[in-house]
Every structure is written in structure tokens, then in C-alpha cells.
C-alpha positions as CSV (number, residue, x, y, z in Angstrom):
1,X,-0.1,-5.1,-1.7
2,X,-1.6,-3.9,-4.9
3,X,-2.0,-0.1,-5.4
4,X,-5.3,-0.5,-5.7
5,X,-5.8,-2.6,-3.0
6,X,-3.3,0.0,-0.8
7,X,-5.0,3.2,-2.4
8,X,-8.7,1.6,-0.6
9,X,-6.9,0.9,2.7
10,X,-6.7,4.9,3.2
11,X,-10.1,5.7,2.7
12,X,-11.4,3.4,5.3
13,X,-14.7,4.9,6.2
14,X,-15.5,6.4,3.1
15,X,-18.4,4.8,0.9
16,X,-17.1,2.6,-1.4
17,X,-19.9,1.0,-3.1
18,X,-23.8,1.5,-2.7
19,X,-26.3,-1.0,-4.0
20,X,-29.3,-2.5,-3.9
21,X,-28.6,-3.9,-0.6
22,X,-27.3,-0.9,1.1
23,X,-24.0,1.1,1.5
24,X,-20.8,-0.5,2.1
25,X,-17.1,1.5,3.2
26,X,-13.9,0.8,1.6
27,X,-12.7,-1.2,4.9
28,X,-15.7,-3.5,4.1
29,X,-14.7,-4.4,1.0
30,X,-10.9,-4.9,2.1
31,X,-12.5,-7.7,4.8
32,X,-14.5,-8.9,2.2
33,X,-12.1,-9.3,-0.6
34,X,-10.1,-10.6,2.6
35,X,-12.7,-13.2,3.0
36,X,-12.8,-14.9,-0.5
37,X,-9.3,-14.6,-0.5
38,X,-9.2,-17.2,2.4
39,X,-11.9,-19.4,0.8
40,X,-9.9,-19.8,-2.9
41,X,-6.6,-20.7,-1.1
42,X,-8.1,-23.2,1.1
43,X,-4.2,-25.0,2.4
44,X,-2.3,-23.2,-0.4
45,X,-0.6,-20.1,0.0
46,X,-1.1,-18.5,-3.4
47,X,-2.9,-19.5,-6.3
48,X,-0.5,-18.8,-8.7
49,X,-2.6,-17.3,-11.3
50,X,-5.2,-19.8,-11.2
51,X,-8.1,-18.4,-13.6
52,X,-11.5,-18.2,-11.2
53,X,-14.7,-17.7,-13.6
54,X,-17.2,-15.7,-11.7
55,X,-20.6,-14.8,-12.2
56,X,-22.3,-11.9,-9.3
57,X,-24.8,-8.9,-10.0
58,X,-23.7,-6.2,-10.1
59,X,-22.9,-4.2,-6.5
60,X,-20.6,-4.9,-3.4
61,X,-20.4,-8.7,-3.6
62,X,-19.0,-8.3,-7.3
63,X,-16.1,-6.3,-6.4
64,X,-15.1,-8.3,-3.2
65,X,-15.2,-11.4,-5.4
66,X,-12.8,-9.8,-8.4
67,X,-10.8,-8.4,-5.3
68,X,-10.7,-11.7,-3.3
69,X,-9.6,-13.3,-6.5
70,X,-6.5,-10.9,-6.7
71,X,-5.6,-11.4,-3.3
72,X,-5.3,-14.7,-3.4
73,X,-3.2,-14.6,-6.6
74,X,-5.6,-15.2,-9.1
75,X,-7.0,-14.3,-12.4
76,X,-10.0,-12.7,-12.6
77,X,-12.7,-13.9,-15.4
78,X,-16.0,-12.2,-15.3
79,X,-18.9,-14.1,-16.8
80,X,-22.2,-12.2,-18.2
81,X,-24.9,-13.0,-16.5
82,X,-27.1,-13.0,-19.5
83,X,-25.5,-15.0,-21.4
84,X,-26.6,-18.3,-22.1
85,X,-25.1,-21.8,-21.0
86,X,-23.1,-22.3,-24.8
87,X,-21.5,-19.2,-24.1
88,X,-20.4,-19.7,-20.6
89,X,-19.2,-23.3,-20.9
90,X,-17.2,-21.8,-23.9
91,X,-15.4,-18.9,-21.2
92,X,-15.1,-21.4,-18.4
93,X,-13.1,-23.8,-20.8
94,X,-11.7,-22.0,-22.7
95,X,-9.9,-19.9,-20.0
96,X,-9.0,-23.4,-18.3
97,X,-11.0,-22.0,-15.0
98,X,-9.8,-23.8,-12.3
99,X,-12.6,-22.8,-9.8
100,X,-16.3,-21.1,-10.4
101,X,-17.9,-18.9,-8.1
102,X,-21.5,-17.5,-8.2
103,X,-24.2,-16.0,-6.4
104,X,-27.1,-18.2,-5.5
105,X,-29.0,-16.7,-8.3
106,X,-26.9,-18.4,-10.6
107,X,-25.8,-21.8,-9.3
108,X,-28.7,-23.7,-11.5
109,X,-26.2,-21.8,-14.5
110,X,-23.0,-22.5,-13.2
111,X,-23.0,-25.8,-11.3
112,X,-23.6,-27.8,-13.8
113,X,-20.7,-26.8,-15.9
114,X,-18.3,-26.8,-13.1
115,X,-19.2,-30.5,-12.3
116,X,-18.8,-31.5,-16.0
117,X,-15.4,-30.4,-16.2
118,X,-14.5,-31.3,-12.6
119,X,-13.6,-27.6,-11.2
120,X,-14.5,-26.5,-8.0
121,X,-17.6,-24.6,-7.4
122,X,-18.5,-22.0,-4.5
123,X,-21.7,-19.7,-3.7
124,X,-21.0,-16.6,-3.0
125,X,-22.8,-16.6,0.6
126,X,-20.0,-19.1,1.3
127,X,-17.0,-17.6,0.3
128,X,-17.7,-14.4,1.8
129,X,-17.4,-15.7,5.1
130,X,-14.1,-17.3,5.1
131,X,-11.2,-16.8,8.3
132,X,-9.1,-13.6,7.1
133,X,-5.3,-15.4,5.6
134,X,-1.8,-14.4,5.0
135,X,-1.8,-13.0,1.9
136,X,0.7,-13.9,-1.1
137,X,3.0,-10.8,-2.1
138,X,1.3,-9.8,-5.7
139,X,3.6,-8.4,-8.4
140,X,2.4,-5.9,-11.3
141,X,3.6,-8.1,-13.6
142,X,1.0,-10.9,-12.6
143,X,-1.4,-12.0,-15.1
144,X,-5.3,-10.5,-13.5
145,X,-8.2,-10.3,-15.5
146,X,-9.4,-12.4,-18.7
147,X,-11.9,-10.6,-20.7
148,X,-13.4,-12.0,-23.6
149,X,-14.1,-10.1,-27.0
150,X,-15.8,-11.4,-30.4
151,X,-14.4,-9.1,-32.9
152,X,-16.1,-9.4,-36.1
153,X,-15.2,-13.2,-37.2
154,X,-14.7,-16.3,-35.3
155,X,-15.2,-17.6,-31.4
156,X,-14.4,-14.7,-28.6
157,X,-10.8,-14.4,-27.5
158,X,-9.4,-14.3,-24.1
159,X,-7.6,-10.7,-23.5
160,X,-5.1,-11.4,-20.9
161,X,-3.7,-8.2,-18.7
162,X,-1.4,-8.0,-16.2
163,X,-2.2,-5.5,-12.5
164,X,0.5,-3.1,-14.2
165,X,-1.7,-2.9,-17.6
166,X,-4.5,-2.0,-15.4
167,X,-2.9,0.1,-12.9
168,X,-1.7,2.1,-16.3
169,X,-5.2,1.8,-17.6
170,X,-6.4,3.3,-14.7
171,X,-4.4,5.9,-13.5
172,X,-4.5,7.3,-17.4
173,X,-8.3,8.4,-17.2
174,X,-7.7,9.2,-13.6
175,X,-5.5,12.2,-14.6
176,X,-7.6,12.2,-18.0
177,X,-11.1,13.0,-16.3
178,X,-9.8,14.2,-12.8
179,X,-11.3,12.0,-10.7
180,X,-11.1,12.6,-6.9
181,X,-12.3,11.0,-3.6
182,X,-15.3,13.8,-4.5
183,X,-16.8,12.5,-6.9
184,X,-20.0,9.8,-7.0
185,X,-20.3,8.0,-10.0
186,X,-23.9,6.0,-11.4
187,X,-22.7,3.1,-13.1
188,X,-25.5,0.8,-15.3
189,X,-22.8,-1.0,-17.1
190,X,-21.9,-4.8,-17.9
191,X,-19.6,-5.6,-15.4
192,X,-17.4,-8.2,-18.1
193,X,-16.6,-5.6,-20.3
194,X,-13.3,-2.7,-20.1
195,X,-16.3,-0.2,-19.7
196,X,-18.1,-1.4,-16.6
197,X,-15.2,-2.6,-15.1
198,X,-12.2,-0.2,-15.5
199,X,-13.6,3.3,-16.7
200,X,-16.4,3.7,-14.1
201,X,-15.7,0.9,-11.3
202,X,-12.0,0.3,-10.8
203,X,-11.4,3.8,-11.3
204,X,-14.2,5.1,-8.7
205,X,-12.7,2.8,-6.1
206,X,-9.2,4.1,-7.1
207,X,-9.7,7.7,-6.5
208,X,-11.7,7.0,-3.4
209,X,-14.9,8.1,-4.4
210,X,-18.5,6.5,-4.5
211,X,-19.9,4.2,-6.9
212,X,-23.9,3.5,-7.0
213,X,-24.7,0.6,-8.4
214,X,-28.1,-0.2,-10.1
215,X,-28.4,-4.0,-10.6
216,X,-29.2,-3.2,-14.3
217,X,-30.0,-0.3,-16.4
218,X,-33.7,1.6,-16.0
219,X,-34.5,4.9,-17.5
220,X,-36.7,5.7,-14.8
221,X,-34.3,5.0,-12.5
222,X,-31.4,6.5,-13.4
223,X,-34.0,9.6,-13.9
224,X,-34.4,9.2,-10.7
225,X,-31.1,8.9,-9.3
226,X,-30.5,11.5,-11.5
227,X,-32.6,14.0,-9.6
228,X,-32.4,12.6,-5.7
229,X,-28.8,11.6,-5.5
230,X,-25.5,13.6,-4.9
231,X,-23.8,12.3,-8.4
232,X,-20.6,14.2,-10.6
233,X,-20.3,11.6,-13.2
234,X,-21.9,9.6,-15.5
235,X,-21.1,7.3,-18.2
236,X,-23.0,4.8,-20.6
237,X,-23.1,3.7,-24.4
238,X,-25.5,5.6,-27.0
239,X,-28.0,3.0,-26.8
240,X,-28.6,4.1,-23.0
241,X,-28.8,8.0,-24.1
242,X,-31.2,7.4,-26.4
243,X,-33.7,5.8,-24.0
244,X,-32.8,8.5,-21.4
245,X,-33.9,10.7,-23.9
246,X,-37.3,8.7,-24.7
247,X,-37.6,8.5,-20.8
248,X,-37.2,12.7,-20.8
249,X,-39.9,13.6,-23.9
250,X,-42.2,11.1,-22.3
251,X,-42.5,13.5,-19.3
252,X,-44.5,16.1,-18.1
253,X,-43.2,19.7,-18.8
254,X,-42.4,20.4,-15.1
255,X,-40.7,16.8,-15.0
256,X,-38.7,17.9,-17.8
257,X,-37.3,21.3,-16.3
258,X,-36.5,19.4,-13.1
259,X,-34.8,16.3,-14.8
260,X,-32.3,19.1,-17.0
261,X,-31.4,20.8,-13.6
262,X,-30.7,17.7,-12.1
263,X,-28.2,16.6,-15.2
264,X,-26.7,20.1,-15.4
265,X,-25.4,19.5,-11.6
266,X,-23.0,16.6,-12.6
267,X,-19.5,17.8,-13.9
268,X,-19.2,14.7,-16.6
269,X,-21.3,13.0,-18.8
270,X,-18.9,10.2,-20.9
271,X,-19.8,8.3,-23.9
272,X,-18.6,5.0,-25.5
273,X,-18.5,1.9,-26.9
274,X,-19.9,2.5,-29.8
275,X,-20.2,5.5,-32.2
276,X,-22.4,8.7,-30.9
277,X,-24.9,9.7,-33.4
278,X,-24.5,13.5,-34.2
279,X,-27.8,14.1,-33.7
280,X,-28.4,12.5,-30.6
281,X,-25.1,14.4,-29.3
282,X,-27.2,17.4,-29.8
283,X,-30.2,16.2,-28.4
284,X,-28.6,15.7,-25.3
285,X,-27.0,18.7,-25.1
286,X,-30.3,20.8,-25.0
287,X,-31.8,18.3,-22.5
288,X,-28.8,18.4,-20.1
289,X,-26.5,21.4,-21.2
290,X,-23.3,19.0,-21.2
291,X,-21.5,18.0,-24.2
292,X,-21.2,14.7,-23.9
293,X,-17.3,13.3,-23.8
294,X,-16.6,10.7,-26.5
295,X,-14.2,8.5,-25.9
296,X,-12.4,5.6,-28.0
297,X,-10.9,2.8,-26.5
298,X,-11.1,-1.4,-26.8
299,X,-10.9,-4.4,-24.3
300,X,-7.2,-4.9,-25.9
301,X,-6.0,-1.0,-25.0
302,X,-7.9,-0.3,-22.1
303,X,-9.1,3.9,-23.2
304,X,-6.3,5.3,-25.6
305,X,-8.5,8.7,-27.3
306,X,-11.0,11.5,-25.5
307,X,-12.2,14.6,-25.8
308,X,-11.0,17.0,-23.4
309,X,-12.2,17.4,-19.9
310,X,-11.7,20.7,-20.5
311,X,-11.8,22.3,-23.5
312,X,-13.2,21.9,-26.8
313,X,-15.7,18.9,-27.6
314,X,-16.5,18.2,-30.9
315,X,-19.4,15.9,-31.8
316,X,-18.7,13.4,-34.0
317,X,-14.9,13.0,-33.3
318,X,-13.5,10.9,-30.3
319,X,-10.6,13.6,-29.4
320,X,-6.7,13.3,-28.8
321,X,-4.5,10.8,-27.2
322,X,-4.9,10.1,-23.7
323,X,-1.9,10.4,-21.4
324,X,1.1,8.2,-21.4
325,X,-1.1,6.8,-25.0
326,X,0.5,7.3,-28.3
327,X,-1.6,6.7,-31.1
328,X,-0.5,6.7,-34.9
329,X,-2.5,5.9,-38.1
330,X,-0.7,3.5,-40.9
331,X,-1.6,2.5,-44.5
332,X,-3.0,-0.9,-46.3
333,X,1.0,-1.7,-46.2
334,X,2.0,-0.4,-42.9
335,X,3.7,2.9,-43.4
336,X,3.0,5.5,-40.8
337,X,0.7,9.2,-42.0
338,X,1.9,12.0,-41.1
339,X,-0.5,14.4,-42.7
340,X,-4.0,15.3,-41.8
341,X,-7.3,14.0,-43.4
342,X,-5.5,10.8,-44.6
343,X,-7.6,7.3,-43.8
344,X,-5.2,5.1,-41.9
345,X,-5.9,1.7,-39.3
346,X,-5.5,3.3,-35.2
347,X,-2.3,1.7,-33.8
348,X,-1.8,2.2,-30.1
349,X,1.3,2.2,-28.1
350,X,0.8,2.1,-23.9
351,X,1.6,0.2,-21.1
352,X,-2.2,-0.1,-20.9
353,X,-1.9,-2.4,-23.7
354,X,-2.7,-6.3,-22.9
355,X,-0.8,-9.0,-22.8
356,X,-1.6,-11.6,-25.4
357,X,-4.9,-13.2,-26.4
358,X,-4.6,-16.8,-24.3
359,X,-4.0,-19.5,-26.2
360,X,-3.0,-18.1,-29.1
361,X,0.0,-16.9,-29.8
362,X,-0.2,-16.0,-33.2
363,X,-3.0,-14.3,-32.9
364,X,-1.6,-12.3,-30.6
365,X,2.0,-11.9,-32.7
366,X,-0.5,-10.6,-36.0
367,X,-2.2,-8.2,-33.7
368,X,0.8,-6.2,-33.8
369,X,3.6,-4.2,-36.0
370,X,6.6,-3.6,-34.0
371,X,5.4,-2.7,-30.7
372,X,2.0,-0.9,-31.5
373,X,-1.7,-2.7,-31.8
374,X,-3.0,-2.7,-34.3
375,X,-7.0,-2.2,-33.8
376,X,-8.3,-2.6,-37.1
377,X,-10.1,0.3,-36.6
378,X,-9.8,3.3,-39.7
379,X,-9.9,7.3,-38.3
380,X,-9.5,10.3,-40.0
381,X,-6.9,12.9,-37.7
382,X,-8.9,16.4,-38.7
383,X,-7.6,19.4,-37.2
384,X,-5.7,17.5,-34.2
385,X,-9.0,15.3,-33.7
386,X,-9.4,12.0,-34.3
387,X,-12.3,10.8,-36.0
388,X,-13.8,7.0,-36.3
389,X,-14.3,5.5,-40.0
390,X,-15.5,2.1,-38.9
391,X,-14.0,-1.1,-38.4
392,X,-11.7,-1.9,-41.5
393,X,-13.1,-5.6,-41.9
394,X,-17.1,-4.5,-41.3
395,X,-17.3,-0.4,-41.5
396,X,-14.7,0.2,-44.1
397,X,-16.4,-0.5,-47.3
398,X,-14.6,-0.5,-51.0
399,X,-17.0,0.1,-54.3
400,X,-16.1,1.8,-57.5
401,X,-12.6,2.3,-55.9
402,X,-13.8,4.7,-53.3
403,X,-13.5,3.3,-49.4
404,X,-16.6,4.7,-47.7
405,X,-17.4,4.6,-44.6
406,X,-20.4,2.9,-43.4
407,X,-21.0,4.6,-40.4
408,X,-20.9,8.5,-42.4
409,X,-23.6,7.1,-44.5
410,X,-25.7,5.9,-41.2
411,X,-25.4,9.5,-40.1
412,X,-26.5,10.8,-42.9
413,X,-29.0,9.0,-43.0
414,X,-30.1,9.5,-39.3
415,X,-30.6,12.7,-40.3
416,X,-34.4,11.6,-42.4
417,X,-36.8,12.9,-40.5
418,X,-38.8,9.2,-40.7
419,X,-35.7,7.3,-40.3
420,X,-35.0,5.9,-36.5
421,X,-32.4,3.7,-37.1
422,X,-30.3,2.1,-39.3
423,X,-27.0,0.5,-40.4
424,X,-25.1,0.0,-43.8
425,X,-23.2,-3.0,-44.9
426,X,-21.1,-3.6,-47.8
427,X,-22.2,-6.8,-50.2
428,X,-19.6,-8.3,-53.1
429,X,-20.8,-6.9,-56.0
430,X,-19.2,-7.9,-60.0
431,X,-19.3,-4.0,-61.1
432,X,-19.1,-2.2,-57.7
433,X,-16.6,-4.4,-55.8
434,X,-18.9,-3.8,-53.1
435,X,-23.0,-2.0,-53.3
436,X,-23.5,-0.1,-50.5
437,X,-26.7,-1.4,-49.1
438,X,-28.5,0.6,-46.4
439,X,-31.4,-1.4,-43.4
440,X,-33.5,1.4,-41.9
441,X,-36.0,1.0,-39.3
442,X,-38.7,3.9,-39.6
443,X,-40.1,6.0,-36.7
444,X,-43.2,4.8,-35.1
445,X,-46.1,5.4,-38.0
446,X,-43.8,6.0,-40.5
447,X,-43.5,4.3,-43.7
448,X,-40.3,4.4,-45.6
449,X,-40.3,3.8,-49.6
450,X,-36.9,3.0,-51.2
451,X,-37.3,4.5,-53.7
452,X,-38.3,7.4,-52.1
453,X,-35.3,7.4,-49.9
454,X,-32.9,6.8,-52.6
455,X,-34.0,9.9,-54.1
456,X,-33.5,11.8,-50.8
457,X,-29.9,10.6,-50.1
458,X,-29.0,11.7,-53.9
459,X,-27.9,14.7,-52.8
460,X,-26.9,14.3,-49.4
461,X,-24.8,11.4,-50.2
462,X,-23.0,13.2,-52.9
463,X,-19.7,12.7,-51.2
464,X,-19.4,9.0,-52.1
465,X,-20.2,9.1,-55.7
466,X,-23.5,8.7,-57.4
467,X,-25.3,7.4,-54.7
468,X,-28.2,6.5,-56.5
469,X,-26.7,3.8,-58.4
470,X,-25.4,1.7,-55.3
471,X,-27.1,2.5,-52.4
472,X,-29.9,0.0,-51.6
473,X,-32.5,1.2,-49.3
474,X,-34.9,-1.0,-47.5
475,X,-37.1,-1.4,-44.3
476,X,-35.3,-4.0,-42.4
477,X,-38.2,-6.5,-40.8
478,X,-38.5,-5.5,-36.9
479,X,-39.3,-8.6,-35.8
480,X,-36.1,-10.3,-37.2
481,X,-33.6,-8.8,-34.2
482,X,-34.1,-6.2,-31.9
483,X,-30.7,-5.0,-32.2
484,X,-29.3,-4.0,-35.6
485,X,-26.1,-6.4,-35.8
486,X,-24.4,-6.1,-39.0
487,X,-23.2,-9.9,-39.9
488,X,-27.4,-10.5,-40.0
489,X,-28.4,-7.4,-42.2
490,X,-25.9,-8.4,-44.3
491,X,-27.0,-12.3,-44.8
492,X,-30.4,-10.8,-45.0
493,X,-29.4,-8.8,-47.6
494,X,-27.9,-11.8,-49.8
495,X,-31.0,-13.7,-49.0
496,X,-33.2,-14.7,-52.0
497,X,-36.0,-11.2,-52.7
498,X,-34.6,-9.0,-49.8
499,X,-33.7,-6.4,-51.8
């Protein structure tokens, strides 16, 4: 059996999983799991590594499926439910499902595609009440989850890891973040990202402990959970901090002092998936007195850098190695730095580390040097910290000679009093190379003048050389995107009179 699967056998009683629909034990989701397990092998005794797409809310009947899919001897592939039918006849092909499962919710989604391509289809309120099987004996080195990441260019890639990359994956932020049977987790993640599914799920149900489930993120209701449930950890993605925040300056005084107290009970607040602005870092601090721990990690790696649990935190960095991760920064042509505050690409080394991308095995051979992956992120190592630059083919940006680093500049700018948001792209450019050119979103009632601004970041931006010449300030329209996503600013940006 599985460690996992083993590891959940001893808590029997214990609550495993809490959801919408109530709270179910650890032997529950063994019989569960047990359940689909039956259903996917039908007469067959293992499916061999069969990829199963499927598509469940978020809760109990998620993890029995993605368990009942590893019993059986199958790959996992988790499908978004909000994406659109494009992008999940492009997963379920491209990962050669050979069967689909989904909650009744989404059968009008799924269906459909399953009967184009001729793959067999089950409901969820079927396949959970299966006759319990014999099991197939499971190796570590069995291929069992397919997640799929965009990158910055082209179609998303499948990620292929084996149970012994995730058991690594795992058991690494287990000793990281000392998890124990303890502990109660909220988790308002995706559930087909490495975030959702290994950082706060698999590694809840590993050590034992609980995981509540909210169908989907609500900053009233994780303020709520916040302040009437037992909870020790929680973890999101900057974009969810900063509406907790909105959520706690929206409320009344005595709401306020009774929401901090609340936060200050949990022993971890974690961070990641994308950078944490300084300020909001801060912010956050004063609301909830913890220091929130950044983290750095990717689908490909699983979670390879973290501040400690204990010990120093600094805002702005993402920390030191993880256990069992070695981490190393190289040059443009490969060679490895040894010194401090020299710009290098993150290469990780770990038995975290996937598999290939399917399908594409040269892909998958470019994506490393030697043995190490190579991210295609650029960090900074100051003071034994590591610190994020940006991603070398989006973040990275070269003009006049100088590499700059797009997200520095966003910080600085973040720091405008009438600024809310904004992000900074790099445009081709005959004198510069590349201009830096800056779209800002202003508060609510503010105005923001470019020229105005450019003034403002003269000195603040003296770092990256005579800021005033190249940087490009503008108000980018609000009703183009609601989310700032750089490919777009930057077409906007070469578009005819946006600048």
C-alpha cells in the first residue's frame, strides 16, 4: 500500500476532511477511495497507469476520487472546474485520458467530450458506491498525478510525477512546517495546482490532521472560520491576503480587534505562488501579528525554498533550501555562482523533482543541465536568503545593458500612495534594447498623471539608471482584464496610441 494510503489507515477515527456536506474520518475516505477503486477496474485487476481526468469541488468526494484513482493503479489528472470546454478537451486529450469522472454538477461539461473521443465516463454518485476489490500492489516508482502548467509561451504542458516524487514532496514540508496529527488546516485553494493539492491537502491527510474545505474562496468566510473554528494553519496566494485585508478595514472596530485575536491563535500563516508585495507583508503583520512564510516552489519541483518556521522571516525574500532540496544559481552560459548578490537562473536538485513533461521529450531533456532543473526563474542569494528577480523570459528585463527586474520596480512602485496595482513589462526598443514600461491601476478616486509619476519614481528608481528616460507610465484601462496578466499589458502597450 502507498504510505499515504498506510499513514490514513492509523488515524481511523480521526477527521479527515470537513466540508460543506459535513465531517468525514480517515476510515471514510479509505472505503471511499476503496469504492472508486472498484468502479475504474471494473474486470481488470490494475489499471496500469491509465490517465483518469477528473473534475469534483472541492471537499471529501475530491480526495476519495484522486485516492480511488491511485488504488486502482492510475494516474491522477485534476481538471479546473472553471475552466472552459477549449481548455478541458485540450487536458483530456492531451493527457490521452482513458476514463472521465465528474460530479453531477459537471456532466453537461464533461460528457460531451468524453463521448467525442470515445472514453468512458462516470458520475461521481456512481462510482462512489462500488463493491470494495482486491487492490493492485502500487510501487513508488508509478507514474500518479498529471498537472498541467502554461509557463509563459505556448500550450500548457503535462508535468508527470511519480508516488515517490510526491511522497518526497510531501514529507519535505512535513519536517519543513512541522505538521502533526494536531493541527487543522483552512484550505481555499484550486485543487489542480501543486499548492491546493500537495502543500495544504496531501500534506494535512499525511500528518493526520484536519483539513476544512470551503467549496471556494470568501473573505467573509474565511473571517469567519477564522474566528469560530479550532484552526493552526493557513495558507493562500497574495491575491487572497489582500482581500482578507479589504474584508478586515471594512469592519467595525470591535470586529477588527476580534478578527486579529482570532489570526494570532493560528501557529502558521504561508504564502505563495506568486510574489508577496512588501507592503502588504506588513499590512498583514499589524492585522494578525504573524509574519507571513514565503515560500518558492513550482508544479515541476514540488516546494524547494522557505523561510523558516522558526527563526528569522524576512519580507521580500523566499528563504533557504528546504530539506533533502539543493538549490544552486548559474549564469547566461551555465557556470555555477558561488558568491553572494550575483543574478543567476534557480536550478533545483530533489527527488521531489518530476518526471518529464508527457509527450515531450525534448522538452523535458532542455529543462535540465546535468541532473538539476532548471526553472527559468533569476534570484539574488543575500545574506544566506534567496530572493526572486522574476521569471528570466517575462520579469527579467535587459535595457541600456542593465538586467532589471520587473518585479523591484512593481514594488517600488506599490509604494505611491495613489497607486493600487500594477505590473511592468519590457518592450523591444532600437536605443534601449528594451523600455521599461510601467501599467498602474489607481486607488479608488485617484487619478494618476504620467507624467506626474515619472517624476516621482525619478528618485526612487535611481537604482536602474535614469529612470526618467525609459520608464513609461500609464493608467492601464480597468475594464480591459480584471487580472493584470503581463503577455496583455504588454500587446497593449505595442498597440497603436497606448502610450
Amino acid at each position: 500500500m502507498l504510505p499515504l494510503l498506510a499513514r490514513a489507515g492509523e488515524h481511523d477515527e480521526r477527521p479527515a476532511i470537513i466540508d460543506q456536506n459535513g465531517t468525514h474520518s480517515y476510515r471514510d475516505l479509505l472505503f471511499a477511495s476503496r469504492n472508486v477503486a472498484s468502479c475504474l477496474l471494473g474486470d481488470t485487476h490494475d489499471l496500469e497507469e491509465a490517465p483518469v481526468a477528473f473534475m469534483v469541488p472541492a471537499g471529501f468526494e475530491y480526495a476519495a476520487v484522486q485516492w480511488g484513482i491511485w488504488q486502482a493503479g492510475g494516474v491522477a489528472v485534476p481538471l479546473c472546474v472553471s475552466h472552459p470546454s477549449p481548455e478541458l478537451e485540450y487536458v483530456v486529450g492531451d493527457s490521452k485520458a482513458q476514463v472521465v469522472i465528474a460530479h453531477p454538477d459537471f456532466e453537461n461539461a464533461l460528457r460531451p467530450i468524453a463521448k467525442a473521443r470515445n472514453i468512458l465516463f462516470h458520475l461521481t454518485s456512481d462510482v462512489l458506491r462500488s463493491e470494495i476489490p482486491s487492490l493492485p500492489y502500487l510501487k513508488l516508482t508509478r507514474d500518479a498525478l498529471i498537472l498541467y502548467t502554461s509557463g509563459t509561451t505556448g500550450k500548457p504542458r503535462g508535468v508527470v510525477c511519480t508516488h515517490h516524487n510526491l511522497t518526497a514532496q510531501i514529507t519535505t514540508l512535513i519536517e519543513a512546517w512541522k505538521w502533526t496529527p494536531d493541527d487543522r488546516i483552512l484550505h481555499v485553494l484550486p485543487l489542480h495546482h501543486t499548492h491546493g493539492i500537495v502543500n495544504a491537502l496531501l500534506c494535512a491527510l499525511w500528518a493526520g490532521a484536519t483539513c476544512e474545505i470551503l467549496p471556494r474562496f470568501d473573505a467573509t468566510k474565511v473571517w469567519e472560520r477564522f474566528v469560530h473554528s479550532d484552526l493552526t494553519l493557513f495558507m493562500a496566494v497574495p491575491t487572497i491576503y489582500s482581500k482578507l485585508i479589504s474584508g478586515w478595514e471594512k469592519a467595525p472596530e470591535k470586529e477588527r480587534r476580534k478578527m486579529s485575536r482570532a489570526c494570532a491563535r493560528l501557529r502558521l500563516m504561508v504564502s505563495g505562488s506568486a510574489a508577496l508585495p512588501i507592503d502588504m507583508f506588513e499590512k498583514w503583520e499589524q492585522i494578525s501579528s504573524h509574519r507571513l512564510l514565503e515560500r518558492y516552489g513550482m508544479t515541476e519541483i514540488g516546494m524547494a525554498l522557505s523561510n523558516p518556521l522558526e527563526g528569522e522571516r524576512r519580507a521580500g525574500f523566499v528563504g533557504l533550501p528546504l530539506p533533502g532540496v539543493e538549490v544552486r544559481l548559474t549564469d547566461s552560459s551555465g557556470q555555477v555562482l558561488t558568491q553572494e548578490h550575483q543574478a543567476g537562473e534557480i536550478q533545483v536538485r530533489s527527488e521531489g523533482v518530476f518526471q518529464d513533461y508527457l509527450g515531450q521529450p525534448e522538452a523535458t531533456r532542455q529543462a535540465f543541465q546535468d541532473s538539476w532543473f532548471r526553472t527559468g526563474d533569476e534570484a539574488i542569494v543575500e545574506n544566506g536568503y534567496y530572493r526572486i528577480l522574476g521569471r528570466s523570459s517575462v520579469d527579467i528585463i535587459k535595457t541600456g545593458g542593465h538586467k532589471v527586474s520587473a518585479l523591484e520596480i512593481e514594488e517600488k512602485f506599490r509604494t505611491h500612495p495613489l497607486i493600487q496595482e500594477c505590473a511592468v513589462v519590457g518592450i523591444e526598443d532600437e536605443e534601449w534594447g528594451e523600455r521599461v514600461c510601467a501599467a498602474a491601476i489607481p486607488g479608488p478616486g485617484a487619478s494618476l498623471s504620467p507624467d506626474e509619476l515619472r517624476r516621482w519614481g525619478k528618485e526612487r528608481l535611481a537604482p536602474y539608471k535614469n529612470p526618467s528616460d525609459w520608464v513609461i507610465v500609464t493608467e492601464f484601462p480597468r475594464n480591459t482584464m480584471g487580472k493584470v496578466i503581463k503577455p496583455a499589458i504588454r500587446s497593449w502597450f505595442q498597440s497603436p496610441g497606448s502610450g
